[in-house]
PyMOL Python script that loads the backbone (N, CA, C, O; Angstrom):
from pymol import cmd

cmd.read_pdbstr("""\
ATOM      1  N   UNK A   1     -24.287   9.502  98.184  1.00  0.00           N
ATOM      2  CA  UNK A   1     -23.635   8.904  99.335  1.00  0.00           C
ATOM      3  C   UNK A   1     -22.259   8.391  98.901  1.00  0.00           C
ATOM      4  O   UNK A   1     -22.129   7.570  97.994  1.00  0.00           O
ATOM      5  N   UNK A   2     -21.161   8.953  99.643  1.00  0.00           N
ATOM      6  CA  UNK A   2     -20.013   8.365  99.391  1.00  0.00           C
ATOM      7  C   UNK A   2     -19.256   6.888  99.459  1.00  0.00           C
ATOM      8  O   UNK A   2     -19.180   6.653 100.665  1.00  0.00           O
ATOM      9  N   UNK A   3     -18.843   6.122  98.954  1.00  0.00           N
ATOM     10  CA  UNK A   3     -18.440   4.580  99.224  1.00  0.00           C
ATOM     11  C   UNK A   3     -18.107   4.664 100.266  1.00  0.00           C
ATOM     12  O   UNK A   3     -18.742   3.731 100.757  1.00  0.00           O
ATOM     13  N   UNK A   4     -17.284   5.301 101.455  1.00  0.00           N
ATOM     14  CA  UNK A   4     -16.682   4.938 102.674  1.00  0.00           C
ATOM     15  C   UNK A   4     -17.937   5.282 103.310  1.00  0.00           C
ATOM     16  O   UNK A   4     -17.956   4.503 104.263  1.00  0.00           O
ATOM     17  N   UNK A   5     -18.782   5.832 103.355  1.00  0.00           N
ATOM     18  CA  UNK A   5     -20.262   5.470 104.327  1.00  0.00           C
ATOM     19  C   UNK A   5     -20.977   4.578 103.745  1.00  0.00           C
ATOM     20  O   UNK A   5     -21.913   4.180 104.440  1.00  0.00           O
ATOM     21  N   UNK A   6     -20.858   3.993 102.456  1.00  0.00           N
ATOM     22  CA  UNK A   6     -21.638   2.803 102.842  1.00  0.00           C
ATOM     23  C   UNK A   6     -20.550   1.764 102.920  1.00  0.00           C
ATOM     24  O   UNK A   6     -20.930   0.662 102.525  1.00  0.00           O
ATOM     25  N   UNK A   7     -19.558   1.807 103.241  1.00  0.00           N
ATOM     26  CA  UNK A   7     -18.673   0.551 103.444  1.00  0.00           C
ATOM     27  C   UNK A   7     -18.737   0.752 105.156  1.00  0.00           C
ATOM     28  O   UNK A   7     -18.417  -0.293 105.722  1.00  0.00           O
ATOM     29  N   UNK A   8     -19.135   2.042 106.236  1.00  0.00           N
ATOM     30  CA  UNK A   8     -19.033   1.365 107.164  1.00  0.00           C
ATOM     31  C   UNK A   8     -20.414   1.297 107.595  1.00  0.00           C
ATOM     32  O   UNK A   8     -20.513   1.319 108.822  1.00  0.00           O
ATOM     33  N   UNK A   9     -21.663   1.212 106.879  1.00  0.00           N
ATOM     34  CA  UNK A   9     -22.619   1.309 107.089  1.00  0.00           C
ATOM     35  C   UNK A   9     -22.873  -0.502 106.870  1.00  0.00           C
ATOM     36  O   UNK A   9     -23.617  -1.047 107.685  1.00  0.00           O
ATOM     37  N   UNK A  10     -22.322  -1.232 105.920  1.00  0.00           N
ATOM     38  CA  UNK A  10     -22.167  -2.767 105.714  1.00  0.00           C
ATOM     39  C   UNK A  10     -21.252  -2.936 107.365  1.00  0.00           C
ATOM     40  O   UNK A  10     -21.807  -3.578 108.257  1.00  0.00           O
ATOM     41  N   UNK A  11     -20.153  -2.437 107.561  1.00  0.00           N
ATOM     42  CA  UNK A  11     -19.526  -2.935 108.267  1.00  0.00           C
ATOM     43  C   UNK A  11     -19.956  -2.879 110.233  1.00  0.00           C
ATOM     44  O   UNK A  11     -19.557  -3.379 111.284  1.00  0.00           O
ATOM     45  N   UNK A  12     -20.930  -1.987 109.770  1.00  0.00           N
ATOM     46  CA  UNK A  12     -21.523  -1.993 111.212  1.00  0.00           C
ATOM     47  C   UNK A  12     -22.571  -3.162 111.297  1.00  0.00           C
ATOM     48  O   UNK A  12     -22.683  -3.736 112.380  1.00  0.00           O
ATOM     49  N   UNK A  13     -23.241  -3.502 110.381  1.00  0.00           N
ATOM     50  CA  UNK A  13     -24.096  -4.141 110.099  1.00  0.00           C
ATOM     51  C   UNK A  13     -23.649  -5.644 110.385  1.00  0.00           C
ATOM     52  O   UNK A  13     -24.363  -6.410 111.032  1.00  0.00           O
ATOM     53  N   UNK A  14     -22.297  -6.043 109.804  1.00  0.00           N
ATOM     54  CA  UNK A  14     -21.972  -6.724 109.817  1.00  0.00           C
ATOM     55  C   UNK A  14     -21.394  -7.176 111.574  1.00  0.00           C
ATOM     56  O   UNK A  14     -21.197  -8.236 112.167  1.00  0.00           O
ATOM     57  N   UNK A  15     -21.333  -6.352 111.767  1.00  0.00           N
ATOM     58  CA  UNK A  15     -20.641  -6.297 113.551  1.00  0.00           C
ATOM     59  C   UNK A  15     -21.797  -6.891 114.393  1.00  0.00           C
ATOM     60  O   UNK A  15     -21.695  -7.935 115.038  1.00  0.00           O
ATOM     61  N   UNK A  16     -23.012  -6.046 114.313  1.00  0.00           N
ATOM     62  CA  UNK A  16     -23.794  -5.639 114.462  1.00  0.00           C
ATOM     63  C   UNK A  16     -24.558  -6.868 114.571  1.00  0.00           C
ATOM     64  O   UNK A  16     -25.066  -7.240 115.629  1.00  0.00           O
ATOM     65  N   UNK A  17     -24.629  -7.438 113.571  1.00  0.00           N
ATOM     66  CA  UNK A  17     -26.134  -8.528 113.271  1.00  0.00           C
ATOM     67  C   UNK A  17     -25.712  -9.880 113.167  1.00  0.00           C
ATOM     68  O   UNK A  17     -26.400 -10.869 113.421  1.00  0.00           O
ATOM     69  N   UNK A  18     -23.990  -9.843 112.594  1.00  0.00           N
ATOM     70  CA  UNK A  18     -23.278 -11.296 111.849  1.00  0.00           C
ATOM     71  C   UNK A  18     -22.534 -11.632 112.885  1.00  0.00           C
ATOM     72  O   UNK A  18     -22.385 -12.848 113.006  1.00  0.00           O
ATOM     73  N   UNK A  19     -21.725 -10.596 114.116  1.00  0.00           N
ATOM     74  CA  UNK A  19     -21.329 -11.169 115.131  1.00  0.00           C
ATOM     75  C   UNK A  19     -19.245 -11.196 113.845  1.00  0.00           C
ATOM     76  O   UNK A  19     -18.502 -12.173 113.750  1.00  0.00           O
ATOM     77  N   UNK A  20     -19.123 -10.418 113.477  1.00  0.00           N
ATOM     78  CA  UNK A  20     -17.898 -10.494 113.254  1.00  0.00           C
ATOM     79  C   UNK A  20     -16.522  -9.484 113.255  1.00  0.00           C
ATOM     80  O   UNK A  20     -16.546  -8.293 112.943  1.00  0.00           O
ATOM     81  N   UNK A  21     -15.814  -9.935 113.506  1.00  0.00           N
ATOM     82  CA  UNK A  21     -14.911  -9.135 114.053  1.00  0.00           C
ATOM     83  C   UNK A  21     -13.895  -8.240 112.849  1.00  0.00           C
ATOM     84  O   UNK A  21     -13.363  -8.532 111.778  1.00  0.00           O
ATOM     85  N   UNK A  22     -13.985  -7.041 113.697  1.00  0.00           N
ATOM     86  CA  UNK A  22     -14.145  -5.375 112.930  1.00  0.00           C
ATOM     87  C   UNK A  22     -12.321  -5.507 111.953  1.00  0.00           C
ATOM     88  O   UNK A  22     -11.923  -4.925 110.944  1.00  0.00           O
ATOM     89  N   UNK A  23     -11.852  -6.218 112.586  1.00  0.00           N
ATOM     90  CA  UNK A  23     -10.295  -6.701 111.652  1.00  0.00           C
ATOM     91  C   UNK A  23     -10.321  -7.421 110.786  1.00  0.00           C
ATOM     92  O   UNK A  23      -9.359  -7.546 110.028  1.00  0.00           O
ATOM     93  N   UNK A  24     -11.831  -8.335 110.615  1.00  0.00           N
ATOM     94  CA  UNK A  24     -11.322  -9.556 109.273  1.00  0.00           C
ATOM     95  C   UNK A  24     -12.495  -8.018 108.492  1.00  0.00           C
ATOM     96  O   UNK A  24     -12.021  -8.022 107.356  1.00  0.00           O
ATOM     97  N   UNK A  25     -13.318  -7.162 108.473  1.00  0.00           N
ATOM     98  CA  UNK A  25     -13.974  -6.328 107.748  1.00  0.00           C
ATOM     99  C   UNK A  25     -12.892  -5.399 106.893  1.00  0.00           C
ATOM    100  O   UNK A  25     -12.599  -4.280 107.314  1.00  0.00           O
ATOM    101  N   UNK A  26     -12.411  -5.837 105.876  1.00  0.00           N
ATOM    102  CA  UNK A  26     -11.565  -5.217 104.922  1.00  0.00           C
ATOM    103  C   UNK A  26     -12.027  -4.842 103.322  1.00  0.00           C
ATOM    104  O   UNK A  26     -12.663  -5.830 102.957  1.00  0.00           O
ATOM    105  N   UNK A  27     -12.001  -4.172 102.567  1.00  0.00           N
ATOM    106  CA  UNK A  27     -12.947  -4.340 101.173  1.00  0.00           C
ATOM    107  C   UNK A  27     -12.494  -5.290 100.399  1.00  0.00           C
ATOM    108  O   UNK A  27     -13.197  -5.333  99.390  1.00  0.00           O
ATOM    109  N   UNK A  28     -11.637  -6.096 100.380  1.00  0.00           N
ATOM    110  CA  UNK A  28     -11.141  -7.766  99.572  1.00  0.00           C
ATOM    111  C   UNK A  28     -11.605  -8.979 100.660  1.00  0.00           C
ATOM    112  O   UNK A  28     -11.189 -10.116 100.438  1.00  0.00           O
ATOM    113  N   UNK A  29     -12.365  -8.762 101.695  1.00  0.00           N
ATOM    114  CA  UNK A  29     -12.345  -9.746 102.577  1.00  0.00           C
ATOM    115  C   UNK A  29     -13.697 -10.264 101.491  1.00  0.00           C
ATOM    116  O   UNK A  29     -14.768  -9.689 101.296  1.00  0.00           O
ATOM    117  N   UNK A  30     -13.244 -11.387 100.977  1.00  0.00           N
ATOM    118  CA  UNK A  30     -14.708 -12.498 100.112  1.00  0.00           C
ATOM    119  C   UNK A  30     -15.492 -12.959 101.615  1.00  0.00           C
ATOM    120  O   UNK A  30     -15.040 -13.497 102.626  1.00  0.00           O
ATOM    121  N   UNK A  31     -16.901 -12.472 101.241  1.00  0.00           N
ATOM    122  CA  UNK A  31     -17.905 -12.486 101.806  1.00  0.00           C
ATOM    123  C   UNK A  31     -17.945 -13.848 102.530  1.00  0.00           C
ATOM    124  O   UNK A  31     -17.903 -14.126 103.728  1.00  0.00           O
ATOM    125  N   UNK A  32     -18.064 -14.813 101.119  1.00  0.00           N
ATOM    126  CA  UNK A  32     -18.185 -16.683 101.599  1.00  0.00           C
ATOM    127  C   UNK A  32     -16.938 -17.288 102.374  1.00  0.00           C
ATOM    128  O   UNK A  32     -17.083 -17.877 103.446  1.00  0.00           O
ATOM    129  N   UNK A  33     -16.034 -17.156 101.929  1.00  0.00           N
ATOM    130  CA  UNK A  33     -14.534 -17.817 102.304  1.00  0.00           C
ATOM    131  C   UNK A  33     -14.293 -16.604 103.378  1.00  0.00           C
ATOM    132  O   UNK A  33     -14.518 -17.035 104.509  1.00  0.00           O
ATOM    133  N   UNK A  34     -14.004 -15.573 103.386  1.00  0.00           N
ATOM    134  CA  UNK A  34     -13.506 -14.796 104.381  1.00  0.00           C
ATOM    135  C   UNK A  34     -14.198 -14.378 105.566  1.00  0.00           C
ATOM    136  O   UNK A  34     -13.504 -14.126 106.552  1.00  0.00           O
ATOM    137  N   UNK A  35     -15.316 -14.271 105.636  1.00  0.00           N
ATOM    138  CA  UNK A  35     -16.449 -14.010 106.406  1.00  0.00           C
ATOM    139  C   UNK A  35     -17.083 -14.656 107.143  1.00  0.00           C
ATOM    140  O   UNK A  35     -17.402 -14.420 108.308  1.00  0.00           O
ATOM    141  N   UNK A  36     -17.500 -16.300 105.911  1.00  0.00           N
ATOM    142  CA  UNK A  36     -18.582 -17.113 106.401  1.00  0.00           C
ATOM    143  C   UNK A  36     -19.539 -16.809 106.432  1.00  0.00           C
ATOM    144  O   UNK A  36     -20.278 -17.227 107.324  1.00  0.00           O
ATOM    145  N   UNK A  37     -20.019 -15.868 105.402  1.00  0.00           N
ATOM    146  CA  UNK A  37     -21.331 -15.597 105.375  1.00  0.00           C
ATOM    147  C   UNK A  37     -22.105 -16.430 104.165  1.00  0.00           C
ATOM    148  O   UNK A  37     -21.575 -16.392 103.054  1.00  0.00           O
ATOM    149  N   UNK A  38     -23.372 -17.201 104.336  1.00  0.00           N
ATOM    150  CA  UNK A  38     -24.046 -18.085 103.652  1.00  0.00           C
ATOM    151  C   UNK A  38     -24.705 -17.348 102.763  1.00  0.00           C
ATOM    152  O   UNK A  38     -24.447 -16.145 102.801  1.00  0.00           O
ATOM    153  N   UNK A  39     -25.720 -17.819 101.728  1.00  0.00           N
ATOM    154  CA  UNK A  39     -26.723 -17.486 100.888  1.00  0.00           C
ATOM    155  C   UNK A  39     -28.108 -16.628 101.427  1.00  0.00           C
ATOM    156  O   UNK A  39     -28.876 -15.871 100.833  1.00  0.00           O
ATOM    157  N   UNK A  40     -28.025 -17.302 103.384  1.00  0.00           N
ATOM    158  CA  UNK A  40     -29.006 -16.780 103.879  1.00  0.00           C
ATOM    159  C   UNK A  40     -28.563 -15.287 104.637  1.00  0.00           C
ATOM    160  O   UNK A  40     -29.455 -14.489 104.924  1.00  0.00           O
ATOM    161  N   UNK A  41     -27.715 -15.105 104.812  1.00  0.00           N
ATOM    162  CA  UNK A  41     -26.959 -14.265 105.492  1.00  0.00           C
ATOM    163  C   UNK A  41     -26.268 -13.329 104.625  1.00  0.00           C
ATOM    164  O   UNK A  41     -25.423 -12.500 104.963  1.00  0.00           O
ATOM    165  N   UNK A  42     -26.661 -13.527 103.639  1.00  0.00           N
ATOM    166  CA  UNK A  42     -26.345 -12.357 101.838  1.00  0.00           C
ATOM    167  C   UNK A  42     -27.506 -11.870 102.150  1.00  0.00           C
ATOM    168  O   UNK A  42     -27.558 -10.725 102.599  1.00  0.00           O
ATOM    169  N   UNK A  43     -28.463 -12.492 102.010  1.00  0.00           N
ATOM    170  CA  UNK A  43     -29.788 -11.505 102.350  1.00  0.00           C
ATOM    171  C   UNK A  43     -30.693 -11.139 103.110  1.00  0.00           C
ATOM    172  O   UNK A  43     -31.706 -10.465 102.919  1.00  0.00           O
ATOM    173  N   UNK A  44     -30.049 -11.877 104.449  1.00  0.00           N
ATOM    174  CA  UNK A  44     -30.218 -10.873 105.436  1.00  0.00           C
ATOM    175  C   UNK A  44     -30.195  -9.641 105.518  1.00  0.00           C
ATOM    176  O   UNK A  44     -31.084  -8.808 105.692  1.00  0.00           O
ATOM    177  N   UNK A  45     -28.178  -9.514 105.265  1.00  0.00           N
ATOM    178  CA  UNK A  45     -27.450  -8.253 105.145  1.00  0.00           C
ATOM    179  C   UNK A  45     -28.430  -7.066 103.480  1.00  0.00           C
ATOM    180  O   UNK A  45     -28.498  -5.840 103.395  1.00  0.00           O
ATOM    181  N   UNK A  46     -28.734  -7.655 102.937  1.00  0.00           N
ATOM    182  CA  UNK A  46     -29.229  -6.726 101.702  1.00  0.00           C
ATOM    183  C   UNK A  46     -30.869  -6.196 102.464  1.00  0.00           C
ATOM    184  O   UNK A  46     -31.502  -5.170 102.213  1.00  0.00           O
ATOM    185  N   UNK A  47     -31.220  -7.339 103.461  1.00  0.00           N
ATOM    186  CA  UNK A  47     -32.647  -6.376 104.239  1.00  0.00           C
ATOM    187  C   UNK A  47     -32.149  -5.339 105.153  1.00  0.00           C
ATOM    188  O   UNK A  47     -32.390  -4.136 105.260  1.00  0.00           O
ATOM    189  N   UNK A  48     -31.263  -6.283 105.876  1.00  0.00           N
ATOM    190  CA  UNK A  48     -31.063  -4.926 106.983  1.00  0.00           C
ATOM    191  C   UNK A  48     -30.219  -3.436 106.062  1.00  0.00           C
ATOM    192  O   UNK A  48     -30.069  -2.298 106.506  1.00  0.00           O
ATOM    193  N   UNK A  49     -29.879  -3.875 104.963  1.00  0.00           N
ATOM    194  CA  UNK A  49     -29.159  -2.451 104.282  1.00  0.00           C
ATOM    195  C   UNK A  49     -30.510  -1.582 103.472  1.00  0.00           C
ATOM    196  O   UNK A  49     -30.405  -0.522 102.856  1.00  0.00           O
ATOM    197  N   UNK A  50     -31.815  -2.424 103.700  1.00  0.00           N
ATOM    198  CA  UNK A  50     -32.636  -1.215 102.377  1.00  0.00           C
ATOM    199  C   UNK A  50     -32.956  -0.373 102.760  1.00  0.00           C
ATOM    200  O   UNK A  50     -33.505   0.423 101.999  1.00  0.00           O
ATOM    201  N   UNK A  51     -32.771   0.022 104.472  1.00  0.00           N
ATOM    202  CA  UNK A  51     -33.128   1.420 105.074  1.00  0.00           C
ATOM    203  C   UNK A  51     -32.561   2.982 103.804  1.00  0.00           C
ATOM    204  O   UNK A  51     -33.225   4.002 103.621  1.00  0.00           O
ATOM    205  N   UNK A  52     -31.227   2.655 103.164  1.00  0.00           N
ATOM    206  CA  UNK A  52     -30.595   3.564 102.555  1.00  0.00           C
ATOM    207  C   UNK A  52     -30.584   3.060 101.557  1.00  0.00           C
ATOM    208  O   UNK A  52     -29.594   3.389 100.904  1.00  0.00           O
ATOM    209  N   UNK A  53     -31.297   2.303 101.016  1.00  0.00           N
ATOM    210  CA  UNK A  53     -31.696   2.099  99.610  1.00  0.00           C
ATOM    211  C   UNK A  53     -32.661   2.647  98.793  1.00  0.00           C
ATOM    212  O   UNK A  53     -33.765   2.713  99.334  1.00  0.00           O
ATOM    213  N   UNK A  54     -32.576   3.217  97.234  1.00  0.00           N
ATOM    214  CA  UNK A  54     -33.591   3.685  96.735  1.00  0.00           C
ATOM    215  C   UNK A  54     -34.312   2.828  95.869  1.00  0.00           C
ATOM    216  O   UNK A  54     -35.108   3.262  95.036  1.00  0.00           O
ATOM    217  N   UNK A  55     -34.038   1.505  96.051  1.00  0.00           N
ATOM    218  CA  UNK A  55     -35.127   0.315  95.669  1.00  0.00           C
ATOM    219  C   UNK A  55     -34.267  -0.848  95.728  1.00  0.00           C
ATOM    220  O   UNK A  55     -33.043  -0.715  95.717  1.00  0.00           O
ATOM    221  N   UNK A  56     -34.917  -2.156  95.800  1.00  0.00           N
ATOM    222  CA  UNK A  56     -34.308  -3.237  95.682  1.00  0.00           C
ATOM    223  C   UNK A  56     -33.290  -3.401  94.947  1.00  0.00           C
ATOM    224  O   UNK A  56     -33.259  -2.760  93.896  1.00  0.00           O
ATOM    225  N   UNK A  57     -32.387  -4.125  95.214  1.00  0.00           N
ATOM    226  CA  UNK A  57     -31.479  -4.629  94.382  1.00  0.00           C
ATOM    227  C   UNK A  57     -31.905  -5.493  93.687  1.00  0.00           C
ATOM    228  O   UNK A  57     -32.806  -6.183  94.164  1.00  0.00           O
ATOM    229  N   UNK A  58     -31.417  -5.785  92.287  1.00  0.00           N
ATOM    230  CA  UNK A  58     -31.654  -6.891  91.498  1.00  0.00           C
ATOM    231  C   UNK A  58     -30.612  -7.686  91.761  1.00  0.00           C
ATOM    232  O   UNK A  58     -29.414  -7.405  91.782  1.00  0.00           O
ATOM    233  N   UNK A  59     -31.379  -9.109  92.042  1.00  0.00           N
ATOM    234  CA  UNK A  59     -30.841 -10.857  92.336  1.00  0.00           C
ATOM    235  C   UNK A  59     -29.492 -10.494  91.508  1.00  0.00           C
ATOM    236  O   UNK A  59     -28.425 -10.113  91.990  1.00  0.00           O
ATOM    237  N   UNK A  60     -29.671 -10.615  90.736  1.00  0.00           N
ATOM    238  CA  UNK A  60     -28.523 -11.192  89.463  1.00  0.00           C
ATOM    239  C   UNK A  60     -27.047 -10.065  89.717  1.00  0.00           C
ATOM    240  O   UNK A  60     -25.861 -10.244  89.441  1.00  0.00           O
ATOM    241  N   UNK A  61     -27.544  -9.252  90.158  1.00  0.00           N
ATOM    242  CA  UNK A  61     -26.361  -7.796  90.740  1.00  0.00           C
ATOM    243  C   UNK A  61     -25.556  -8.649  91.394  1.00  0.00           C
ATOM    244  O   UNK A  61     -24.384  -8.986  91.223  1.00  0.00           O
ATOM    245  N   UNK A  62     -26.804  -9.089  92.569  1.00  0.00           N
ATOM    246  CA  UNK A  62     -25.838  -9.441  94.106  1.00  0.00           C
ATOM    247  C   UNK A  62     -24.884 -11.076  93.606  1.00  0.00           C
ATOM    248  O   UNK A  62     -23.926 -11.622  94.151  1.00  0.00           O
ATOM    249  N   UNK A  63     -25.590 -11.408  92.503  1.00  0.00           N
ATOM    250  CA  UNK A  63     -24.806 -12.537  92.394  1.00  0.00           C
ATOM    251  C   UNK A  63     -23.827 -12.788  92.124  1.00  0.00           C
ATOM    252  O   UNK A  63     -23.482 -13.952  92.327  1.00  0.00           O
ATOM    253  N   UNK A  64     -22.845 -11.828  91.518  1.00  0.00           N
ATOM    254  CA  UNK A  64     -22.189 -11.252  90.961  1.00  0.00           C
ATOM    255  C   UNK A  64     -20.978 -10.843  92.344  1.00  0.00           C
ATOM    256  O   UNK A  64     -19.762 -11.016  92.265  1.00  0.00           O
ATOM    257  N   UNK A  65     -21.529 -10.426  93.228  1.00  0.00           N
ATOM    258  CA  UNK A  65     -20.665 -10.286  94.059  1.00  0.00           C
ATOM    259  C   UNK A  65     -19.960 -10.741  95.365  1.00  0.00           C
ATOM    260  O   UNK A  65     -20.414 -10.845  96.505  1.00  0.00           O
ATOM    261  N   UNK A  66     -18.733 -10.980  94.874  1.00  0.00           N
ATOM    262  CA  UNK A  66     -17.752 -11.581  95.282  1.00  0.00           C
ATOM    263  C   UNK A  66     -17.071 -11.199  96.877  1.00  0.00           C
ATOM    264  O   UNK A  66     -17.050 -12.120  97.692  1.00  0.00           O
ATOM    265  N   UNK A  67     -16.540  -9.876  97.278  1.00  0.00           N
ATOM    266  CA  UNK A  67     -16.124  -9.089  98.469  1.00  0.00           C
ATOM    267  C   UNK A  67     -16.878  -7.868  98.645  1.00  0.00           C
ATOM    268  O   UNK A  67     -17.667  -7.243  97.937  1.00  0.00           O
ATOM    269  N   UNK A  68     -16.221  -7.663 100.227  1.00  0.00           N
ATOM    270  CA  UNK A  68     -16.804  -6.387 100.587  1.00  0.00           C
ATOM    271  C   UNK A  68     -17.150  -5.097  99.536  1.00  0.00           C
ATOM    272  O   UNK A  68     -18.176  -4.429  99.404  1.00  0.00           O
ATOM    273  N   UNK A  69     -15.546  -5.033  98.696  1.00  0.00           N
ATOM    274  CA  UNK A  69     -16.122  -3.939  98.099  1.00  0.00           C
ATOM    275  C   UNK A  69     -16.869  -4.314  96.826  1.00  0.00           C
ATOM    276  O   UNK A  69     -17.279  -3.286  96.286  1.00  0.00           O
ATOM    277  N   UNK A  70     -17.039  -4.887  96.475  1.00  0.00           N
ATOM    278  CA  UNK A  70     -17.968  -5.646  95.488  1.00  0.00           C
ATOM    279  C   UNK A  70     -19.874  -5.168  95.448  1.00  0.00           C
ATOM    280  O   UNK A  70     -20.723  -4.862  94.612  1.00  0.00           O
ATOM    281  N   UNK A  71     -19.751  -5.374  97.007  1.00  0.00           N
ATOM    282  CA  UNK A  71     -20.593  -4.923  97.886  1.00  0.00           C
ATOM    283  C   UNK A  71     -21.098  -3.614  97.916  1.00  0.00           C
ATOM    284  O   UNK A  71     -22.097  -3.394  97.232  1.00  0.00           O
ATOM    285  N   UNK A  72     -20.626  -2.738  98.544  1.00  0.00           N
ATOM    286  CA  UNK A  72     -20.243  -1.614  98.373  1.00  0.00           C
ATOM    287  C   UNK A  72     -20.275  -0.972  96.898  1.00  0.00           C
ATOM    288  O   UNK A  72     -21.055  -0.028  96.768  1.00  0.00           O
ATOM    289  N   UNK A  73     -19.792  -1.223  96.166  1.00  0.00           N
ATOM    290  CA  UNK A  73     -19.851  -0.916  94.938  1.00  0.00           C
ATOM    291  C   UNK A  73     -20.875  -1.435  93.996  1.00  0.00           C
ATOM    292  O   UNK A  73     -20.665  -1.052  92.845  1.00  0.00           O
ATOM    293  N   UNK A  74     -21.521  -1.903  94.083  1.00  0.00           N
ATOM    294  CA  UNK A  74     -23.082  -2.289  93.926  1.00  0.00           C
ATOM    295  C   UNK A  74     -24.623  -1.261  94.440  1.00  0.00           C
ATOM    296  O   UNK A  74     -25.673  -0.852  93.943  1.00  0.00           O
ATOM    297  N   UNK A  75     -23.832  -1.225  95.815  1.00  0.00           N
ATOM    298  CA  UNK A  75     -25.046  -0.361  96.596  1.00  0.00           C
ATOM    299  C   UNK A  75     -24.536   0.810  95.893  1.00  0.00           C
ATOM    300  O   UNK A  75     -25.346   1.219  95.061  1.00  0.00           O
ATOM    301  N   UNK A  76     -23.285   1.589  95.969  1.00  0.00           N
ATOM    302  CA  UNK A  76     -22.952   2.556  95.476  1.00  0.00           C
ATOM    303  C   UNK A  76     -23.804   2.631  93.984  1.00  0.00           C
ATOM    304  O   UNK A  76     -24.928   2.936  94.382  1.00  0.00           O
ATOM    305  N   UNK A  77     -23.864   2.559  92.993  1.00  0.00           N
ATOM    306  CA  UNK A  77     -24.172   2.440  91.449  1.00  0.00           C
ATOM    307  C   UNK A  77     -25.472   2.142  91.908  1.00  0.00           C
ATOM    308  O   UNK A  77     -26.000   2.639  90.914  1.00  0.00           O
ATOM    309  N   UNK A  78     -26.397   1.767  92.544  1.00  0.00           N
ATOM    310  CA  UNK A  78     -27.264   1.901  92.763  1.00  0.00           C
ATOM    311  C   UNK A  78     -28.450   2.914  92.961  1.00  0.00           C
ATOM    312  O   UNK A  78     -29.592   3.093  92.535  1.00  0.00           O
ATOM    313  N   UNK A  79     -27.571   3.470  93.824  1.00  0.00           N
ATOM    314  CA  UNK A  79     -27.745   4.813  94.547  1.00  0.00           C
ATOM    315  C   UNK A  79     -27.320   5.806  93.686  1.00  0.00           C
ATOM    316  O   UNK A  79     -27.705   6.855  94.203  1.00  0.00           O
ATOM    317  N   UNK A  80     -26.770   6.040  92.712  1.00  0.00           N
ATOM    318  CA  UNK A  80     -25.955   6.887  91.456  1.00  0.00           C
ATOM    319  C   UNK A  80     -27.102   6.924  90.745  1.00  0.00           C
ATOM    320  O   UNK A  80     -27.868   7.842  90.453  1.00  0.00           O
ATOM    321  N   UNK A  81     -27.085   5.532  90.473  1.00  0.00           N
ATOM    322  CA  UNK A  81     -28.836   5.270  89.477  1.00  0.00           C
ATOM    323  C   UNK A  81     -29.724   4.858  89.712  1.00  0.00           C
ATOM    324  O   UNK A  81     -29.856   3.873  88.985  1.00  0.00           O
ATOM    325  N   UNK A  82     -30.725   4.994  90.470  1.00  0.00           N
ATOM    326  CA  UNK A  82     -31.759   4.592  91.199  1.00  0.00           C
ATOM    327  C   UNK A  82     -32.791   4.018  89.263  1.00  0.00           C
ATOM    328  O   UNK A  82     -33.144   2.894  88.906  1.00  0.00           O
ATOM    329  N   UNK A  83     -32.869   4.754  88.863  1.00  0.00           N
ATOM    330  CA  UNK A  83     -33.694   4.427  87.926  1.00  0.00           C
ATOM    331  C   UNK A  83     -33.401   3.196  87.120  1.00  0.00           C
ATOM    332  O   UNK A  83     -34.325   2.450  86.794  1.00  0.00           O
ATOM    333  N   UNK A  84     -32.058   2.927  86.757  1.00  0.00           N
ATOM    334  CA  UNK A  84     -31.419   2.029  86.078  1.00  0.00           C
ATOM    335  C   UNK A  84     -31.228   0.441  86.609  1.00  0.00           C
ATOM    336  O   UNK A  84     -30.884   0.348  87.787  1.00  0.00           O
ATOM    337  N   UNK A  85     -31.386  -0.628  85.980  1.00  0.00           N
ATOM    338  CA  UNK A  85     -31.516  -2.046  86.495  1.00  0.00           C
ATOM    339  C   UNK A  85     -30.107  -2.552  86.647  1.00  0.00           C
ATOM    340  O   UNK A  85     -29.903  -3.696  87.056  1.00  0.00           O
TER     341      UNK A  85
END
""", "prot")
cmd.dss("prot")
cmd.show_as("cartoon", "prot")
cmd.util.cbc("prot")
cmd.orient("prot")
């Protein structure tokens, strides 16, 4: 799966479920400060994304990340390596 489908696959999601508007959705927009998205609302967004996931993410990944593409680039390498932690 290419990064620009799962960046608008977050970004629909984000429209979609978070109620935010499709202009502040940029890949440097920081999730917490730019977004307003909480601790609970990080993993929200990581349930409603495991439809196209090939297994959970590991905690300590997502903690790690900072912006959209951060994001994105997580699920991406994921999906590259399904086998790998």
């Amino acid at each position: 799966m290419e990064k620009q489908v799962i960046f608008e696959k977050i970004k629909a999601a984000l429209i979609d479920d978070f109620d935010i508007k499709e202009e502040k959705l940029v890949p440097d927009a920081r999730l917490y400060e730019d977004l307003e998205l909480d601790s609970i609302d990080a993993v929200d967004l990581i349930v409603k994304l495991k439809s196209f996931l090939p297994r959970n993410i590991d905690p300590e990944v997502f903690k790690a990340v900072r912006t959209l593409q951060d994001v994105v680039d997580a699920i991406y390498n994921l999906i590259q390596n399904p086998e790998s932690k």
